[in-house]
C-alpha positions in Angstrom: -46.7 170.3 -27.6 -47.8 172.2 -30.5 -44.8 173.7 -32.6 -46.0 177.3 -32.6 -46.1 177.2 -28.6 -44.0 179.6 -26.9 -41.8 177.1 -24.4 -42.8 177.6 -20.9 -40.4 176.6 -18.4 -41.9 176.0 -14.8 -39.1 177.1 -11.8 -39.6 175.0 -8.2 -37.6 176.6 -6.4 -37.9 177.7 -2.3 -34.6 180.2 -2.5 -36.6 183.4 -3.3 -32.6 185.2 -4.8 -32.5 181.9 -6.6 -35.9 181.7 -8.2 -35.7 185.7 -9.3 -32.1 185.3 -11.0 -33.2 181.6 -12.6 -37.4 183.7 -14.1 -34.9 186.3 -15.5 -32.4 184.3 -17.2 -35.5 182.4 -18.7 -37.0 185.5 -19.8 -33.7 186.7 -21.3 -33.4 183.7 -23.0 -36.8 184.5 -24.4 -38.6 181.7 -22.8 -41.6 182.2 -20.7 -40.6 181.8 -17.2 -43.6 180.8 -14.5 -42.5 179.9 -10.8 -43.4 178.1 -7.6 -42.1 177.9 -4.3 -43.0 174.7 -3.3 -43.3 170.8 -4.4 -47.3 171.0 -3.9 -47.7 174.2 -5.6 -46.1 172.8 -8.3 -47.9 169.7 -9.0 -51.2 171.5 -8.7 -49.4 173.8 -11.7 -48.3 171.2 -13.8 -52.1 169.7 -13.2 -53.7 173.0 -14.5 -51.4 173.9 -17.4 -48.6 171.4 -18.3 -44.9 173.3 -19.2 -42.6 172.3 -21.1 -40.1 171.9 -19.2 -39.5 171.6 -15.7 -36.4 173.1 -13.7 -36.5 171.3 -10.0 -35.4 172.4 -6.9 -34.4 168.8 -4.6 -34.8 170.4 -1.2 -38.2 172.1 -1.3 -39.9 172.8 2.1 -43.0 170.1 1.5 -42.9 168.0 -0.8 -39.5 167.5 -2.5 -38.6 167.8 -6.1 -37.8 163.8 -6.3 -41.1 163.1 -5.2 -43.1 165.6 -7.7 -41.4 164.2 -10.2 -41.9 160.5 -9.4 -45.6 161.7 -9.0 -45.9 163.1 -12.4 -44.7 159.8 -14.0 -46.8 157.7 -11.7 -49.3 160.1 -13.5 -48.6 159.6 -16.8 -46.8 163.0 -17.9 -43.4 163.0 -19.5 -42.6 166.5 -19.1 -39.3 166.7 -19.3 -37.4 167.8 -15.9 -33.9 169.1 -14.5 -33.2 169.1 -11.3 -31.2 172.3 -10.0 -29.4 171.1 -6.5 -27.2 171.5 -3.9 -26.9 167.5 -3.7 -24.2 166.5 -5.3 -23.7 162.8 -4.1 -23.8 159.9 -6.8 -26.6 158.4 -4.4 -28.5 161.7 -5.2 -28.1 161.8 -8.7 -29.2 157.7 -9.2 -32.3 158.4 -7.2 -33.3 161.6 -9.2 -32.6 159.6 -12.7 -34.9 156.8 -10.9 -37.7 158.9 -10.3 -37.6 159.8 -14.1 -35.5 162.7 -13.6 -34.1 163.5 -17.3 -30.7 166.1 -16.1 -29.5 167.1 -13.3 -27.1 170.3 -12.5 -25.6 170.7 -9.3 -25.6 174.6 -7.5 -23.5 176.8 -7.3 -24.3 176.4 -11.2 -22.6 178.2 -14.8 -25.8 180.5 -16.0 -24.3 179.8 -19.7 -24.6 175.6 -19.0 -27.5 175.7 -17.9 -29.2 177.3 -20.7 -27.9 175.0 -22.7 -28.6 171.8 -21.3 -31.9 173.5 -21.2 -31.7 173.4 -25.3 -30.6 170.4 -25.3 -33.1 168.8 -23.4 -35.5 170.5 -25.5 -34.5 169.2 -28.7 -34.1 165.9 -27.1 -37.6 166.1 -26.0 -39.1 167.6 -29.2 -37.8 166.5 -32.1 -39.6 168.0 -34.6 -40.2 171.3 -32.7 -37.9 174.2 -33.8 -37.6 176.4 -30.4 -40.0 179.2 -30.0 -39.5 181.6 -28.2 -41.5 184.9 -26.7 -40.7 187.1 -28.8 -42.4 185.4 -31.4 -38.5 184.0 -32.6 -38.0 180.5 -34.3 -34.2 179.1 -33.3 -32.1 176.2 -34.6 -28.7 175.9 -33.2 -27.0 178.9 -34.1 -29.6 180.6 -36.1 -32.1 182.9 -35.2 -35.1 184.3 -37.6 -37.6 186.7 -36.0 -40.7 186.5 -37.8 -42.3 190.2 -36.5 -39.1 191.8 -37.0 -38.4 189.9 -40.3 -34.4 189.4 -39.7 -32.3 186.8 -39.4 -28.9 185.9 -37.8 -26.7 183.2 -38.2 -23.7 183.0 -35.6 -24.8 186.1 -34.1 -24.1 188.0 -37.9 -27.4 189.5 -39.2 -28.5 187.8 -43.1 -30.4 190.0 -45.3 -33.1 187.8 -46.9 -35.8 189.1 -49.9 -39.0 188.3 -48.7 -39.2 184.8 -50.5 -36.4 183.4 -49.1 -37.7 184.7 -45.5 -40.6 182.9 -46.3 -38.7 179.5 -47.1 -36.9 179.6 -44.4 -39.3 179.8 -42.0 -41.1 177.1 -43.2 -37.6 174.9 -43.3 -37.1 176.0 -39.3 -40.8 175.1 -38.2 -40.4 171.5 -39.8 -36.6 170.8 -38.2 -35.4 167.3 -39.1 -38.2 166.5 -41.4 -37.3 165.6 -45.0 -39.6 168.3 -47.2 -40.5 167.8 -50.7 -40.0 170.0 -53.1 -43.3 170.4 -53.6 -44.5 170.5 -50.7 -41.6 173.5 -50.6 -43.6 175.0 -53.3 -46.8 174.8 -52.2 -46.4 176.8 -48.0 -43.8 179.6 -49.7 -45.5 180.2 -53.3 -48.9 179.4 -52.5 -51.1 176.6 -54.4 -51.9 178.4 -57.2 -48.7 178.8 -58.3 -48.0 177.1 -61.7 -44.1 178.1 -62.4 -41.5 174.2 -62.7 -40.5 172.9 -59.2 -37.1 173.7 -60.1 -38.0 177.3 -58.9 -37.2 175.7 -55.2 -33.6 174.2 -56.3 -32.6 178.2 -57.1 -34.0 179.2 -53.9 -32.9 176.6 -52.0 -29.3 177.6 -53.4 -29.6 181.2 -52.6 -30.4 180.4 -48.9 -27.3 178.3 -49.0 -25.4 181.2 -50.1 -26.5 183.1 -47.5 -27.0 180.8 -44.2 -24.7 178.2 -45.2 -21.4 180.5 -46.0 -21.2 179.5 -42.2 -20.0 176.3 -40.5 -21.4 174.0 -40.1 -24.0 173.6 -43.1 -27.4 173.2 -42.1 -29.8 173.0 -44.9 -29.0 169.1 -46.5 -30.2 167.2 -49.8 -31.9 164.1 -49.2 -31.8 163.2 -52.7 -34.9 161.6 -54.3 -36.9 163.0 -51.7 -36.1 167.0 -50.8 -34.7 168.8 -48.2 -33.7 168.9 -44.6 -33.1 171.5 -41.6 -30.5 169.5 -39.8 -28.0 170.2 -37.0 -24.7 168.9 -37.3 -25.0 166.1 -34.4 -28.1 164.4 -36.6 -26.2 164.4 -39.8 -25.0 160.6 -41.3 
């Protein structure tokens, strides 16, 4: 999955009340939200166009979601999946996890959990992918920079950023969990002609702090002797 992608999240779901509410939480979440009725509808979906994510219905009225998902292993694809399910039994949940089943949530479900075990297994699944969503928005835990709109928020509080540090941090939140050298810092935000010192990124780097890190919990870090990091506060030493 490339890191500019949009995530595409692929519903398989039979309940038509279910599969509207569960495409416009997606969509309200800013994902894109595509969606199937039906286990063979959505292998031959997966087939054409792989998502990244898929959200799994158990009881489908073919093939069920146990079996597409043992299917797309036995194929070789590693999207990741949740199953969404009325069955509830331990027996159910060892036999989803066995087919390679990666969560499973059990209906009637929280709309707020499962966005973010959605998240979750997102990040699990793509480490070095900030989350992207449709509206052209870049996300890492609690922060939230629209690139068309050019704002920012941090803990749902807007940050007023000058147009460098916009710039910075957008290239920290496409690269999350990577260590970035200063000069390679330099280089993506003031271009490759730019012959000013490399200490230019320590005083930007500390007005970003100022101004994203005044929250809890800090999430730009110094590796020293090698740069800087956009890390979450489970990842940190």
């Amino acid at each position: 999955m490339n890191r500019g992608d949009v995530t595409r999240i692929l519903v398989v779901e039979d309940d038509p009340g279910i599969r509207l509410l569960l495409g416009a939480t997606l969509r309200l979440a800013g994902y894109v939200a595509d969606s199937v009725p039906g286990g063979l509808d959505a292998l031959r979906s997966v087939r054409h166009r792989e998502p990244h994510l898929l959200l799994v219905d158990v009881l489908l009225p073919d093939v069920d979601g146990v079996a597409v998902v043992r299917t797309l292993r036995d194929e070789g694809r590693t999207v990741p999946a949740l199953f969404l399910t009325g069955l509830g039994e331990p027996e159910d949940r060892v036999t989803a996890f066995r087919a390679g089943g990666d969560d499973y949530v059990t209906k009637p479900f929280n709309v707020d959990e499962l966005l973010l075990r959605i998240r979750a297994l997102l990040r699990r699944s793509y480490p070095g992918r900030g989350e992207v969503t449709a509206g052209g928005q870049l996300r890492f835990a609690d922060l939230i920079l629209d690139e068309q709109g050019h704002r920012v928020q941090r803990a749902g509080q807007d940050v007023w950023l000058t147009s460098t540090e916009f710039r910075l941090l957008t290239f920290l939140m496409r690269h999350p969990g990577q260590v970035i050298s200063k000069y390679q810092i330099m280089e993506s935000v003031w271009g490759p002609d730019f012959d000013g010192a490399v200490k230019i990124v320590e005083v930007y780097i500390r007005y970003l702090r100022q101004k994203i890190d005044c929250f809890d919990p800090p999430l730009i870090h110094t590796v020293r002797g090698f740069g800087y990091c956009l890390r979450g506060p489970a990842a940190s030493p």
